[in-house]
C-alpha positions as CSV (number, residue, x, y, z in Angstrom):
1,X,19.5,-17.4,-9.4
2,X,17.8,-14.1,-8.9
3,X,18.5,-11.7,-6.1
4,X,15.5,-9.0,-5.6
5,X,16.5,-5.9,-3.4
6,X,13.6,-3.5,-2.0
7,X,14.0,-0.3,-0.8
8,X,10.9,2.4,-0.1
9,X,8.6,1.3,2.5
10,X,7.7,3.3,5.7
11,X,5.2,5.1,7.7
12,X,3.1,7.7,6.2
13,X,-0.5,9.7,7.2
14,X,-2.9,8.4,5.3
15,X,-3.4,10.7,1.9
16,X,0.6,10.3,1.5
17,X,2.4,9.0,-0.9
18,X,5.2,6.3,-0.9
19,X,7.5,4.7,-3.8
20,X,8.6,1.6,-3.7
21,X,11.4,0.5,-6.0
22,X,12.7,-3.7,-6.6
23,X,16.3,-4.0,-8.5
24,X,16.8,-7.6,-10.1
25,X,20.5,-9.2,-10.1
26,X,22.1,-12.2,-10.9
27,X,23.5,-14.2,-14.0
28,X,22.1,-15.8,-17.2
29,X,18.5,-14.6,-17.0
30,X,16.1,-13.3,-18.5
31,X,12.4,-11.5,-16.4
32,X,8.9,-11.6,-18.3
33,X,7.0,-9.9,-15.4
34,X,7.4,-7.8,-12.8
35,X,5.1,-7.1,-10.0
36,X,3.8,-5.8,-6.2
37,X,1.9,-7.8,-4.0
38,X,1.3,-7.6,-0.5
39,X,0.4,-9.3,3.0
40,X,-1.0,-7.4,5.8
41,X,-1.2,-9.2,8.9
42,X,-4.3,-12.7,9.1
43,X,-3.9,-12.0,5.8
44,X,-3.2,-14.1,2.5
45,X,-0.8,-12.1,0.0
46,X,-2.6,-10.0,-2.5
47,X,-1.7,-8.9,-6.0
48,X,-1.4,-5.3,-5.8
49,X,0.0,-4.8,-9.7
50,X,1.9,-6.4,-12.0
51,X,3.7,-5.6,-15.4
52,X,5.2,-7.6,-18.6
53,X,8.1,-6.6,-20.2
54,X,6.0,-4.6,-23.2
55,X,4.6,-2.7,-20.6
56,X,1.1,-4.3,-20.1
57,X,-0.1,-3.7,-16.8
58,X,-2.5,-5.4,-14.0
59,X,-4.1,-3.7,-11.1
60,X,-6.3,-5.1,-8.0
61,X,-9.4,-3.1,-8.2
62,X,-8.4,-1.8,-4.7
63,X,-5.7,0.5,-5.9
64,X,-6.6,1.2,-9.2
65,X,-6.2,4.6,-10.1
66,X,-4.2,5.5,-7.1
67,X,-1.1,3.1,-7.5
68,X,1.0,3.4,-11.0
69,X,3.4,0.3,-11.5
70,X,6.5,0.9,-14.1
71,X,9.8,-0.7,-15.2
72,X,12.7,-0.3,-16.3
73,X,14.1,-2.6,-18.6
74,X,17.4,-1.9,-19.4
75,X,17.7,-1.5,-15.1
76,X,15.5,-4.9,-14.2
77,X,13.8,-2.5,-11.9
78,X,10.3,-2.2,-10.5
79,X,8.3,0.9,-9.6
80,X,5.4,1.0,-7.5
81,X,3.9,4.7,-7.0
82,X,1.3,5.0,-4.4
83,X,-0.7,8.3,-3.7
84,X,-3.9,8.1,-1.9
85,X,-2.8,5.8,0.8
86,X,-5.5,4.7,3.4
87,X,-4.9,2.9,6.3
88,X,-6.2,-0.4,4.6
89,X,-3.2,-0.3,2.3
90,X,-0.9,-1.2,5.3
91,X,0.8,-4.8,4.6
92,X,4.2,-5.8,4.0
93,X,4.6,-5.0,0.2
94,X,6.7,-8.5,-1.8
95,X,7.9,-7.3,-4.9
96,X,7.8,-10.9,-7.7
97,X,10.0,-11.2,-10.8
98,X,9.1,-14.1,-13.4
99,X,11.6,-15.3,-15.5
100,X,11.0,-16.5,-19.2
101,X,12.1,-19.9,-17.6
102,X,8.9,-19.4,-15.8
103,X,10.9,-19.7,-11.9
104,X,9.4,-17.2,-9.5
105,X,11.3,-15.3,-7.3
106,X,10.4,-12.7,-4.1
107,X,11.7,-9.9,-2.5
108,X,12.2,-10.0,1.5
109,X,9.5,-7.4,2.1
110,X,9.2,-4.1,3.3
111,X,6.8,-2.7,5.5
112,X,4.5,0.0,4.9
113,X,2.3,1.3,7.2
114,X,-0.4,4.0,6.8
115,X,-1.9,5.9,9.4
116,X,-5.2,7.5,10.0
């Protein structure tokens, strides 16, 4: 089992910048990927950007070259860095770990919310 905690969400103007950060715990396993996605409200969950463990990286074409995804291995931590925010980048932001099993797990959430 794999426990995901989030921490880094909040309200920002948009233009801001926000960080959000996911730490992986739990026993006997092993994560391939890493990744962001997020849900605003009507709305089906989006991949915002993910990343293997060699680094490769994924981006929607909606945040590329504002948001910069990163991990720490050694940590089983995820980094999502977004500057630029526009109001359209307001959802609840799900960070996703995949195990080499291939199990998915999810964060809880955490809000962010960009105003104009």
């Amino acid at each position: 089992q794999v426990q995901l905690v989030e921490s880094g969400g909040g309200l920002v103007q948009a233009g801001g910048s926000l960080r959000l950060s996911c730490a992986a715990s739990g026993s006997r396993f092993s994560i391939y990927g890493m990744g962001w996605y997020r849900q605003a409200p009507g709305k089906q969950r989006d991949l915002v950007a993910t990343i293997t463990r060699s680094g490769t990286t994924n981006y929607a074409d909606s945040v590329l070259g504002r948001f910069t995804i990163s991990r720490d291995n050694a940590e089983n931590t995820v980094y999502l860095q977004m500057n630029s925010l526009k109001p359209e980048d307001t959802a609840v932001y799900y960070c996703n770990v995949l195990t080499t099993s291939l199990v998915n797990y999810w964060g809880q959430g955490t809000q962010v919310t960009v105003s104009s």
